[in-house]
C-alpha positions in Angstrom: -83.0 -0.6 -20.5 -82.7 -1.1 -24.1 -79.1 0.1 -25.6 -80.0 0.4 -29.2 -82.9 2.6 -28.2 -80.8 4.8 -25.8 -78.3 5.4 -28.0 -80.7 6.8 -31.0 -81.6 9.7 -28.0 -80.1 13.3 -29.2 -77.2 14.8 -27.2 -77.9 17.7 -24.5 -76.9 20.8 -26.5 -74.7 23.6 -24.6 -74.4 27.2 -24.5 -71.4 28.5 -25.2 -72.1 31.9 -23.3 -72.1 29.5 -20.6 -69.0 27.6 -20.7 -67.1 31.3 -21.2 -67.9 31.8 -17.1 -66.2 28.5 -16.2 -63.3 28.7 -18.7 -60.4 29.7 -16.0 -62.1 27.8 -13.4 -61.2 24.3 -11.8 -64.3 22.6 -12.8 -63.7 19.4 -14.2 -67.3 18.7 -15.6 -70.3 20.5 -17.1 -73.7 18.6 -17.1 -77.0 18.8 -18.6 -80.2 17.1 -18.5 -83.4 16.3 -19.8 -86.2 14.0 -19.6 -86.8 11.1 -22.4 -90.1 9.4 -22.6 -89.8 5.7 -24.1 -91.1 2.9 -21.7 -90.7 5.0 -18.8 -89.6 8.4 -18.1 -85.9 8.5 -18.5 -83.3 11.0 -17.1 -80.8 11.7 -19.2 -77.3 13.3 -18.1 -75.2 14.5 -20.1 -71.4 15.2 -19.2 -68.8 17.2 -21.1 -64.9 17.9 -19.7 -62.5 20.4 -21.1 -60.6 18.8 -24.1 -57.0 18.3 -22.5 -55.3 20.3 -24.7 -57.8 23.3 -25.1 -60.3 25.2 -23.5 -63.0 23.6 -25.7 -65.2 21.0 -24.1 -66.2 17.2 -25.5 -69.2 14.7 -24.7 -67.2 12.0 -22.4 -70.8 10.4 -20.9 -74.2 10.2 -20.9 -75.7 8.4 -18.2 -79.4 7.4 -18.6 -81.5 6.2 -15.0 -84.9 4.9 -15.2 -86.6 5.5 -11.6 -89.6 2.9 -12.2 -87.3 0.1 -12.9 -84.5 0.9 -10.7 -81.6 1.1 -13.2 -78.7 3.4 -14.4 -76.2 2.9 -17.5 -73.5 4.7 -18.7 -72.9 5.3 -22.3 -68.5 6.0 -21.9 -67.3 8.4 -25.0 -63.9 8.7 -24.2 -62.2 6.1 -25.6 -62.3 5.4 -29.6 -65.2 2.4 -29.3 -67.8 3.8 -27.5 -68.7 1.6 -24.6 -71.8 1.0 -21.8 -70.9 1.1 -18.1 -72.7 -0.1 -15.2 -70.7 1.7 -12.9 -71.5 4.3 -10.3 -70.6 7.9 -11.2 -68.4 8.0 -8.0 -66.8 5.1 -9.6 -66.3 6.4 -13.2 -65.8 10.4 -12.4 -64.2 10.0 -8.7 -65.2 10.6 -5.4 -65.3 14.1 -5.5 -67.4 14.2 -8.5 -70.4 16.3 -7.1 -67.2 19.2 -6.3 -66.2 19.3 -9.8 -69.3 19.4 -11.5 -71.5 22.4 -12.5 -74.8 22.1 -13.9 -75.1 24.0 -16.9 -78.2 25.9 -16.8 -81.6 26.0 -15.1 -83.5 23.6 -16.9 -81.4 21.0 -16.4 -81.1 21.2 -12.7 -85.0 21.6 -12.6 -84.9 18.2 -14.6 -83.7 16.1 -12.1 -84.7 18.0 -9.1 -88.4 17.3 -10.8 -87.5 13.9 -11.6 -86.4 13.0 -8.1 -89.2 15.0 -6.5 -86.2 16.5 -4.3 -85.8 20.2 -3.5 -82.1 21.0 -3.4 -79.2 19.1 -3.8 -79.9 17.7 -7.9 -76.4 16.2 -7.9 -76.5 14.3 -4.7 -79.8 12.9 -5.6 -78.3 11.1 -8.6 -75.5 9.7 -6.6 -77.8 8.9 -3.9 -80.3 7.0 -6.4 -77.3 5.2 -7.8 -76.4 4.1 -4.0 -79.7 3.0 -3.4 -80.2 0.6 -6.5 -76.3 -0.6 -5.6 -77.4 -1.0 -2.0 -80.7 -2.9 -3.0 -78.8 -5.0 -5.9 -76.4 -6.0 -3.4 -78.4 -7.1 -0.7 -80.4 -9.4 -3.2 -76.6 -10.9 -4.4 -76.0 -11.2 -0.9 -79.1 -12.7 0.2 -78.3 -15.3 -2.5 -75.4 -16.4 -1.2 -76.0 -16.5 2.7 -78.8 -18.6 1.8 -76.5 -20.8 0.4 -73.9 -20.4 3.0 -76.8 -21.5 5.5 -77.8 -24.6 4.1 -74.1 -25.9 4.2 -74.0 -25.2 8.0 -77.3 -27.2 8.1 -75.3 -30.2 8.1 -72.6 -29.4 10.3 -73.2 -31.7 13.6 -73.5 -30.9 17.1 -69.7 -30.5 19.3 -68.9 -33.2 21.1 -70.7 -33.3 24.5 -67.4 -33.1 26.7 -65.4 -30.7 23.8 -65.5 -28.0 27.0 -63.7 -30.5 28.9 -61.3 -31.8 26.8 -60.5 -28.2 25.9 -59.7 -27.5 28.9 -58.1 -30.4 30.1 -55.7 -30.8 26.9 -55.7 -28.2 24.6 -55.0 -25.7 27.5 -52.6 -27.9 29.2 -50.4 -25.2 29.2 -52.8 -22.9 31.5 -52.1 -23.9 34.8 -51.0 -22.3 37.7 -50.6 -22.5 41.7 -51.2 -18.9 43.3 -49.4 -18.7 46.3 -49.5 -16.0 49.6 -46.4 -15.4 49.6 -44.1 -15.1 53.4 -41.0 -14.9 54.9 -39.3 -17.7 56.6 -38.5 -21.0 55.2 -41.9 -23.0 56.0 -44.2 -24.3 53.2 -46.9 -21.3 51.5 -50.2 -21.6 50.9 -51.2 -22.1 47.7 -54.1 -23.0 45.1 -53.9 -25.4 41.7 -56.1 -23.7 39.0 -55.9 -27.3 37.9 -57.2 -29.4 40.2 -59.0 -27.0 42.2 -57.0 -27.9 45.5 -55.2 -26.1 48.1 -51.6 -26.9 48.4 -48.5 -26.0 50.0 -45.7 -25.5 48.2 -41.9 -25.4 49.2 -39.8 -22.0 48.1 -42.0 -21.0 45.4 -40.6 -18.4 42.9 -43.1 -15.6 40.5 -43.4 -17.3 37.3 -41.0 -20.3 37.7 -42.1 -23.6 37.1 -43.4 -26.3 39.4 -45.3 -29.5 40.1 -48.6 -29.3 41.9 -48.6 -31.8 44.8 -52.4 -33.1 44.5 -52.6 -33.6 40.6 -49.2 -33.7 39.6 -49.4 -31.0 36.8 -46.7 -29.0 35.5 -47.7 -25.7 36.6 -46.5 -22.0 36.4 -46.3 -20.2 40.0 -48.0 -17.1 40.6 -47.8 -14.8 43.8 -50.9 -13.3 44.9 -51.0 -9.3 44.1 -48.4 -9.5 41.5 -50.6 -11.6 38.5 -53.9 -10.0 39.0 -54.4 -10.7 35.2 -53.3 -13.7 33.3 -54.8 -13.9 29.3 -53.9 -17.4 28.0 -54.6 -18.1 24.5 -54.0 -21.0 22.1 -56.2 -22.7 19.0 -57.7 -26.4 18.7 -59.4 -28.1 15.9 -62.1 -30.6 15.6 -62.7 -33.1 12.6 -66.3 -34.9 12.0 -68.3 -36.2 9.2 -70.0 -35.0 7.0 -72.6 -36.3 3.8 -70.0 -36.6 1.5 -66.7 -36.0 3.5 -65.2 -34.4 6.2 -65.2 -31.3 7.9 -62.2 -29.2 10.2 -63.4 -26.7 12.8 -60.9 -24.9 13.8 -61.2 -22.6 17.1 -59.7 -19.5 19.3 -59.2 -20.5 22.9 -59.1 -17.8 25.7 -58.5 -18.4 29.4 -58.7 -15.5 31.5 -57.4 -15.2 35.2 -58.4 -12.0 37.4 -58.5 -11.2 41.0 -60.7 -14.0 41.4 -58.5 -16.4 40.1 -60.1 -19.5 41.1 -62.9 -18.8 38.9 -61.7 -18.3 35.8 -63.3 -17.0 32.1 -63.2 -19.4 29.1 -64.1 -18.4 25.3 -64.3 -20.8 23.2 -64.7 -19.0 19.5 -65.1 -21.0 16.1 -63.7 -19.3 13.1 -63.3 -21.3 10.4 -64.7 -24.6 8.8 -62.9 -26.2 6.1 -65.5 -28.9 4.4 -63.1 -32.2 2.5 -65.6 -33.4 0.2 -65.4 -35.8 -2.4 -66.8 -35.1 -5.7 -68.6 -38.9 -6.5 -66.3 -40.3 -4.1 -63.2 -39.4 -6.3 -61.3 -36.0 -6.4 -61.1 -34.0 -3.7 -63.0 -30.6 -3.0 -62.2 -28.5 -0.1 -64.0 -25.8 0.3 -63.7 -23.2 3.2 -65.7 -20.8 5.6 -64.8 -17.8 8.4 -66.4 -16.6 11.0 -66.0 -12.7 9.2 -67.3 -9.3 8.7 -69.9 -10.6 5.3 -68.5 -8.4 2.4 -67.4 -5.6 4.4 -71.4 -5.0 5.4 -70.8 -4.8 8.9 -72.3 -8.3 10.1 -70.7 -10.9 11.5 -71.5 -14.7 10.4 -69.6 -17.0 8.2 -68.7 -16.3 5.1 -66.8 -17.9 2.0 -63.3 -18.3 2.5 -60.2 -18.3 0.9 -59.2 -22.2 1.6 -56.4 -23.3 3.7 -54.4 -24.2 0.3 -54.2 -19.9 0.9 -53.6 -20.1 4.7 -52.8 -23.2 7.4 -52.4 -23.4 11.0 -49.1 -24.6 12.4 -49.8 -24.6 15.7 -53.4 -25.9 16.5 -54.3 -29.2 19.0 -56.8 -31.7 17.9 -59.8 -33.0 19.3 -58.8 -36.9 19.5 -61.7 -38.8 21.4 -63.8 -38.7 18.1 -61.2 -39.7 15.1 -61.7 -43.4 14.4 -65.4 -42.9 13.8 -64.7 -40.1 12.0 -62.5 -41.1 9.8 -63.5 -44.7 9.5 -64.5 -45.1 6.0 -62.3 -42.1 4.4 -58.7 -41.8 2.7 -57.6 -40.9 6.0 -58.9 -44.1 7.9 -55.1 -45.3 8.5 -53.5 -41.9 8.3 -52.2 -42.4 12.5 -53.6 -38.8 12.7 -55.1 -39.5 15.9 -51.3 -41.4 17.6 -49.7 -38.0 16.0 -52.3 -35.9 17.8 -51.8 -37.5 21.1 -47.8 -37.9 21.2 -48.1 -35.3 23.8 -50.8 -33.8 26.4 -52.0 -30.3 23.9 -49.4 -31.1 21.2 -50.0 -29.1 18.5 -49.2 -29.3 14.5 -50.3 -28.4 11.2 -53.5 -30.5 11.6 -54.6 -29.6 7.3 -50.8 -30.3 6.1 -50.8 -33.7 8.2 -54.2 -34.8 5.9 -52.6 -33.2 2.7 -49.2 -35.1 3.6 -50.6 -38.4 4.2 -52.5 -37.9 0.9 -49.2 -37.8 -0.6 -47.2 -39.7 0.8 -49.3 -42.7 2.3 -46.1 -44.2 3.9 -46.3 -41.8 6.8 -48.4 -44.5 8.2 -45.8 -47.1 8.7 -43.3 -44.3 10.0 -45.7 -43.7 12.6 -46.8 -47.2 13.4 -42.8 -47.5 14.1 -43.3 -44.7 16.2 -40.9 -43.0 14.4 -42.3 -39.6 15.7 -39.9 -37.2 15.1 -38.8 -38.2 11.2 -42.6 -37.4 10.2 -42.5 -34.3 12.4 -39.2 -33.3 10.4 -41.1 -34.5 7.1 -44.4 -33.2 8.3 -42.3 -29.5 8.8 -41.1 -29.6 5.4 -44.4 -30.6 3.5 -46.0 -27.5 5.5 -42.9 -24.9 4.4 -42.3 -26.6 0.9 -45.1 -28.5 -0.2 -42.7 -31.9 -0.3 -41.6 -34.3 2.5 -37.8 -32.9 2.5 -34.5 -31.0 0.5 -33.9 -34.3 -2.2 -37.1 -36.4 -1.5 -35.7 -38.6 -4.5 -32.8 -39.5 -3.1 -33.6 -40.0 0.7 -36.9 -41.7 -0.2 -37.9 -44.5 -3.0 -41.9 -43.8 -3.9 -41.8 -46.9 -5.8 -41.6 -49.1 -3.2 -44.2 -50.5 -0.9 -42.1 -51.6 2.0 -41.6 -49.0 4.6 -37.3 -50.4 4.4 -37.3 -49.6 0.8 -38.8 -46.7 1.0 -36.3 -45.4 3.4 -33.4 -47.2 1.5 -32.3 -49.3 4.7 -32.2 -52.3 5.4 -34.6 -54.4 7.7 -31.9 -54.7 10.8 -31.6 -51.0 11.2 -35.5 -50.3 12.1 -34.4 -50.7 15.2 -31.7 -48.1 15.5 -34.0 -45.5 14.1 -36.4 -46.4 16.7 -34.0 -46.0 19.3 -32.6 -42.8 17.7 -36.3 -41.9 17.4 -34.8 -40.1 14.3 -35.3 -36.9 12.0 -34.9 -36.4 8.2 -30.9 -35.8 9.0 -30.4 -38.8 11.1 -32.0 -40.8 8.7 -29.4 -39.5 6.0 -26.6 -40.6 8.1 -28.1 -43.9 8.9 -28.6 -44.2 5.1 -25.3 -43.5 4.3 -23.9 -45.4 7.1 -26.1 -48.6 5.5 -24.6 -48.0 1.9 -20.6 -47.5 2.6 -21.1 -50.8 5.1 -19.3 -49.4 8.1 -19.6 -49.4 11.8 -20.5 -46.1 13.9 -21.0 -45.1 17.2 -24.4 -43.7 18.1 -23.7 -40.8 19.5 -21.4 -40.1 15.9 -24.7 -40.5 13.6 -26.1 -38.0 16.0 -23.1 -35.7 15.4 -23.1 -35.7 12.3 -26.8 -35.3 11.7 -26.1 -32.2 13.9 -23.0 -30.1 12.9 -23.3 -30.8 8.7 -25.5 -30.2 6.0 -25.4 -32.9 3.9 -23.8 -36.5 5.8 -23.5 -37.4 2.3 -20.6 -35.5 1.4 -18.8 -36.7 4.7 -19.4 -40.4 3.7 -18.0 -39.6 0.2 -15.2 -37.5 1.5 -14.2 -41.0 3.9 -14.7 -43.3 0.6 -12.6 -40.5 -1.6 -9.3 -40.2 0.9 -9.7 -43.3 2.1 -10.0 -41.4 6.0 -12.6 -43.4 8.8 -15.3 -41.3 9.8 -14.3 -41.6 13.4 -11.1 -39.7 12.0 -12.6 -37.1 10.0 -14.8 -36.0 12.9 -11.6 -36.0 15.7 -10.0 -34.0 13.2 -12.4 -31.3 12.6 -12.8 -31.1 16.5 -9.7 -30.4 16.6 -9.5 -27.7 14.1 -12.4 -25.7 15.9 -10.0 -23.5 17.8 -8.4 -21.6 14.6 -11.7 -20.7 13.6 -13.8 -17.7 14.1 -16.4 -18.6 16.9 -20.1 -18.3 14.4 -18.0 -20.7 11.9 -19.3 -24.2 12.6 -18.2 -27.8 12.4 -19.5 -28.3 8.6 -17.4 -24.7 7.8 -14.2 -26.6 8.4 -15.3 -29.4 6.6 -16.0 -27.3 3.6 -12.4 -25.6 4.0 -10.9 -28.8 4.4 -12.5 -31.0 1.2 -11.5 -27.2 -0.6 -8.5 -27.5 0.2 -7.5 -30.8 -1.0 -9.1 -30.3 -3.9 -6.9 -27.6 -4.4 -3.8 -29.9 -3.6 -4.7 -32.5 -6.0 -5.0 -29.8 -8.5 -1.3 -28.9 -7.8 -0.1 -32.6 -7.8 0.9 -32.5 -3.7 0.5 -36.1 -2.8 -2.4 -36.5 -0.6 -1.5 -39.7 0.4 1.1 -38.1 2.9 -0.4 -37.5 6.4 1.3 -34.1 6.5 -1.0 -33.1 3.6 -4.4 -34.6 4.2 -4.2 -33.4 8.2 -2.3 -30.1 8.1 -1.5 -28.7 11.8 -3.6 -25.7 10.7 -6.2 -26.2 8.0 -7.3 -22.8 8.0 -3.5 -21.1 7.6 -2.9 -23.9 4.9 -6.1 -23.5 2.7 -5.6 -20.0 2.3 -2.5 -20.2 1.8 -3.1 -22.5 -0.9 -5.9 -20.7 -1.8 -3.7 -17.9 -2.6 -1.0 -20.1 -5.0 -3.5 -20.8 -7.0 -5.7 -18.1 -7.7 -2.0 -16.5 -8.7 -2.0 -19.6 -11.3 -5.3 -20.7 -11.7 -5.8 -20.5 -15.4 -3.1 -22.2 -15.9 -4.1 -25.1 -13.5 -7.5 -25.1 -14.5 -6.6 -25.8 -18.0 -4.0 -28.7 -17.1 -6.8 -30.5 -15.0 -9.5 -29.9 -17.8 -6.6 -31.3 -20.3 -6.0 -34.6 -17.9 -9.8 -35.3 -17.5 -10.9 -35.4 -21.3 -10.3 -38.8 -22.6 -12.1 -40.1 -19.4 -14.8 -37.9 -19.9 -14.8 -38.7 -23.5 -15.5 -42.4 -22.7 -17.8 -42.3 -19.9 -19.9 -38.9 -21.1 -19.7 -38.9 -25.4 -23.8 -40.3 -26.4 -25.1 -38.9 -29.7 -29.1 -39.5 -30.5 -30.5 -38.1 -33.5 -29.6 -34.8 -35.3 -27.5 -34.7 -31.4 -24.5 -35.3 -30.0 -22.5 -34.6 -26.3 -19.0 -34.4 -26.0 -16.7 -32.9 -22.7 -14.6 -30.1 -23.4 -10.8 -30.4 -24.2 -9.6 -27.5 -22.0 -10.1 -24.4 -20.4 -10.3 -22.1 -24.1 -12.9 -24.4 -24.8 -15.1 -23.3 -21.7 -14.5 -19.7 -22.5 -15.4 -19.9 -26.0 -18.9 -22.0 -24.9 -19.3 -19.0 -22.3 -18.7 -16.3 -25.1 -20.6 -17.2 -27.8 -23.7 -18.1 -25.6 -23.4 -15.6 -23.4 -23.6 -17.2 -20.2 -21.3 -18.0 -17.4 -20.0 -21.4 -17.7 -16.8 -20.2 -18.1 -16.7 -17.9 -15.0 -18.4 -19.6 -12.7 -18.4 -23.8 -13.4 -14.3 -23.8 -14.7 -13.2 -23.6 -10.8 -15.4 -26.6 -10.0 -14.7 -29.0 -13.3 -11.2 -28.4 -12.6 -11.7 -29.6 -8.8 -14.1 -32.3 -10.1 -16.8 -30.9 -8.4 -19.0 -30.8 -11.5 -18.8 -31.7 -14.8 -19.8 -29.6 -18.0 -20.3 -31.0 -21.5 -21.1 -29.8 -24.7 -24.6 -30.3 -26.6 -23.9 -30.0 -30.1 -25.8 -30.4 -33.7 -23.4 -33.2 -35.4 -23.3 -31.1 -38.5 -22.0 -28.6 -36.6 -19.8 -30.1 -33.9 -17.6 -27.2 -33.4 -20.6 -24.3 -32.7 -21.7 -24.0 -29.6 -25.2 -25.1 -28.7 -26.3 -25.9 -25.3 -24.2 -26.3 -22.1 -25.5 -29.5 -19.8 -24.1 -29.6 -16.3 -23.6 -33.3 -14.4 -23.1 -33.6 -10.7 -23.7 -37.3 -9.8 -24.8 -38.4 -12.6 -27.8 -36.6 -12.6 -28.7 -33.6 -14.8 -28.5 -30.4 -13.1 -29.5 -28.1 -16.0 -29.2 -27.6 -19.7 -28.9 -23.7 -21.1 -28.6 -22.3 -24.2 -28.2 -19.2 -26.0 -28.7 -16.0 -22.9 -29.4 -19.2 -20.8 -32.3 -19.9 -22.8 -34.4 -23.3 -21.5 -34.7 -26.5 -23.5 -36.6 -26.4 -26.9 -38.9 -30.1 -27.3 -36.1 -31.1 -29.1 -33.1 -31.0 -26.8 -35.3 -32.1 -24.2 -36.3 -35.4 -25.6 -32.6 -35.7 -26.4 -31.4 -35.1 -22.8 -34.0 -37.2 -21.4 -32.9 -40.1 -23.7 -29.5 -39.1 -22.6 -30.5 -39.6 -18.8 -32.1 -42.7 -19.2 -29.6 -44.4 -21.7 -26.4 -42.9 -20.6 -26.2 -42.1 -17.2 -28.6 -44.6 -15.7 -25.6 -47.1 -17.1 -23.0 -45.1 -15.2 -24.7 -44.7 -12.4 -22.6 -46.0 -9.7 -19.2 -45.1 -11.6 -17.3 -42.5 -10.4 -14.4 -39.9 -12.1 -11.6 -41.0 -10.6 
């Protein structure tokens, strides 16, 4: 329908005599009609609502529906620039539209009864019109697009011939079970492996306990006949194959059912989603996925577009194995070791998408696995799922630089080995790291402790250089704290109470080269008690320390680059006056830890104006940590070409200096 034409039709007209009998109703909105001749015969609707602030009425629409071509519009009046609507009248005036209208006299409601050849019912015959021409526009969209949806599953191959089998052989590994008549007395029962499909006799069998079958030698679950009359196992599997241009993933839903007749069991194998890897000319990657789903709410079932698994991932799925070096020969993922991950175990299952995406990003997975170092990509693999990266501070446990799995890792060649043996994780591989760069021997089973009880081995290994204490020390003395602390506090607790606490001691000039004060009898009584003297005197401390720590600051942190300069505060007032005046918290919250050198804060300041605050930069091992300004305002350009030039020509020189 032509707009310009519709628009030059004249307005339904209303009788006010009318409108009087409906003023103190609840009727939202009075309609008239008429028909318009131009191409077609066109029924016109008009529809007025009371004005909101007084009983008179205003034109809000006119809709305008043309039977012979199938086709409605809306022209919308209630908003300053008048607008056209293809929207159902359920959709513009509400569900309960029909309820709220009134039809404002005779010849209007003969209109469209005439024009709809109906005999009651004018109102539902426009909103069943409009439903119709939805319905009929829809299907015609949606034919469009299953059409298209069918000739991409065209190309998707046949399963594998044994796919059954190996479902039920692997991925179901889990689903087996000896049933068992159970009897008094002490002599072997009867049984039956669900497995194996042999009878067996067993030895003190116990309801739901685990076993080994005798014949196959399966780890099995025991059942007593009469008391699991129904058993529903459930698990998912995957299956990757080529494609023209790529790969596909089908993933599935596995059921198992048990019943009375248990040696016959039920198995569904359901496929619900196929995720198609396809490269567009052989370069970037496309992924585009499908579901086994209810097609746009229409009530059928077939596959339909889906939302990706960039939107949605499976952690726990098996893969189908027997197929992956032809199926990924000649792809990205040729020497990804997908199929030595997928068979570590019998039905191991993993984020089979992540593990493509992962070795897409970080290709060195590869040698990890070809090391058989199983569990560290299992650790990074978990992370890369979560996080999207291969671990907490891939930068400083990993070099991407390097092509040699040793400097990657940042070991050297001679402790391979010892990971392998360790068949370590992302935390044993810090220790091992750490252990590598201070050059000192340690027991085994100590990387494995502390890999276990704290956070980060790094501030143990810094803690040793710092105080000059062996690690075998620092861990027989934290043992031995254990017993004055709560029972939920852990090992890395007291660790964190005792590097607090002699912080705290240097900042009241104890000498910590005494015994006595490094290894009090009771950390716990002694750090708060500390704790206490100097929150009663901290100020003053804080300042003093600040004070002490300015000339070397001065010489290892002042850099000025352009209109730029940095320079470290001279005390305490300073911090407070950088906190005030850009209203932020360095003074609050970052004083405490410059004064126990556990950060440092500097001043970024315009060199025409060296005394006015301008940006605050924190440093924690000589790395950046952030840069505010004004209401902790981010970087302009500006500053942010100044700190980069300040990283790269400043602290990369200092890099392995420490404050004293």
């Amino acid at each position: 329908m032509r707009k310009a034409k519709l628009a030059e039709i004249k307005t339904c007209k209303l009788k006010k005599s009318f409108l009087i009998k409906f003023s103190e109703t609840n009727i939202k909105y009075f309609i008239s009609s008429q028909i318009v001749r131009l191409d077609n015969d066109i029924l016109m609707i008009c529809i007025y609502s009371k004005h909101s602030s007084s009983s008179e009425v205003e034109l809000s629409y006119r809709v305008f529906i043309d039977k012979t071509q199938k086709d409605y519009i809306t022209q919308d009046f209630t908003s300053k620039e008048i607008k056209w609507r293809k929207a159902m009248l359920s959709n513009i005036l509400g569900w309960l539209w029909e309820e709220n209208s009134v039809l404002v006299d005779n010849n209007s409601t003969r209109n469209i009864l005439k024009y709809f050849k109906v005999k009651e019912k004018p109102l539902s015959a426009v909103d069943n019109f409009q439903n119709a021409v939805l319905k009929e526009k829809l299907e015609k969209k949606h034919e469009i697009i299953t059409k298209g949806i069918d000739e991409k599953m065209k190309i998707v191959p046949d399963l594998p011939d044994d796919f059954t089998e190996w479902v039920d052989e692997e991925a179901l590994v889990r689903s087996r079970y000896i049933y068992y008549k159970y009897k008094n007395g002490s002599k072997p029962m009867e049984g039956y492996c669900t497995h194996c499909g042999k009878k067996v006799l067993v030895n003190k069998p116990r309801h739901n306990k685990e076993g080994i079958c005798p014949k196959c030698k399966s780890k099995v679950v025991y059942k007593a006949e009469g008391k699991s009359k129904n058993i529903d196992d459930y698990t998912r599997t995957s299956i990757i194959q080529r494609v023209p241009e790529g790969i596909i993933i089908r993933a599935f839903s596995i059921r198992k059912f048990y019943r009375e007749n248990y040696k016959k069991p039920q198995l569904m194998i359901h496929e619900f989603s196929r995720d198609f890897y396809e490269f567009n000319n052989g370069n970037s990657l496309r992924i585009k996925t499908y579901e086994w789903w209810n097609f746009k709410q229409t009530g059928v079932m077939r596959w339909c577009e889906g939302g990706g698994n960039s939107n949605f991932d499976y952690y726990n799925i098996s893969l189908y194995s027997r197929n992956l070096d032809d199926a990924l020969s000649d792809t990205i993922w040729k020497y990804s070791e997908i199929k030595h991950f997928a068979t570590i175990e019998q039905g191991y299952t993993f984020p089979v998408y992540s593990y493509l995406g992962l070795y897409m990003k970080y290709p060195f997975i590869e040698q990890l696995m070809k090391l058989n170092l199983v569990y560290l990509v299992k650790d990074i693999l978990s992370y890369y799922y979560y996080y999207g990266r291969c671990c907490f501070g891939e930068d400083y446990v990993f070099n991407f630089n390097e092509k040699n799995i040793k400097d990657i890792i940042k070991i050297d060649r001679k402790f391979l080995h010892l990971l392998q043996e360790l068949n370590v994780g992302i935390n044993e591989l810090k220790v091992i790291q750490e252990v590598f760069k201070a050059k000192v021997n340690i027991t085994n089973e100590k990387i494995l402790y502390i890999a276990a009880k704290f956070y980060n081995p790094k501030d143990i290994f810094n803690f040793s250089k710092k105080y000059s204490i062996t690690i075998h020390r620092i861990i027989k003395y934290i043992s031995s704290q254990m017993f004055n602390y709560d029972k939920h506090l852990k090992e890395n607790d007291v660790f964190s109470d005792w590097e607090d606490y002699l912080n705290n001691c240097t900042l009241l000039k104890y000498d910590i080269n005494k015994d006595s004060v490094i290894f009090p009898r009771n950390l716990k009584q002694k750090h708060d008690d500390i704790y206490k003297l100097i929150k009663n005197n901290k100020r003053e401390l804080y300042d003093k320390a600040i004070k002490e720590m300015y000339n070397e600051l001065l010489k290892k942190f002042k850099w000025s680059f352009g209109r730029y300069v940095i320079i470290p505060p001279k005390n305490a007032d300073e911090l407070v006056k950088e906190g005030n005046i850009l209203d932020h918290c360095v003074a609050t919250s970052y004083m405490s830890l410059m004064a126990r050198r556990k950060t440092v804060i500097l001043f970024l300041r315009k060199k025409d104006k060296i005394d006015v605050p301008f940006y605050t930069v924190e440093v924690k091992d000589n790395e950046v940590k952030q840069c505010r300004g004004k209401r902790n305002c981010g970087m302009t350009d500006e500053v942010e070409t100044f700190i980069k030039e300040f990283k790269d020509e400043k602290l990369r020189k200092t890099l392995n200096e420490k404050i004293a």
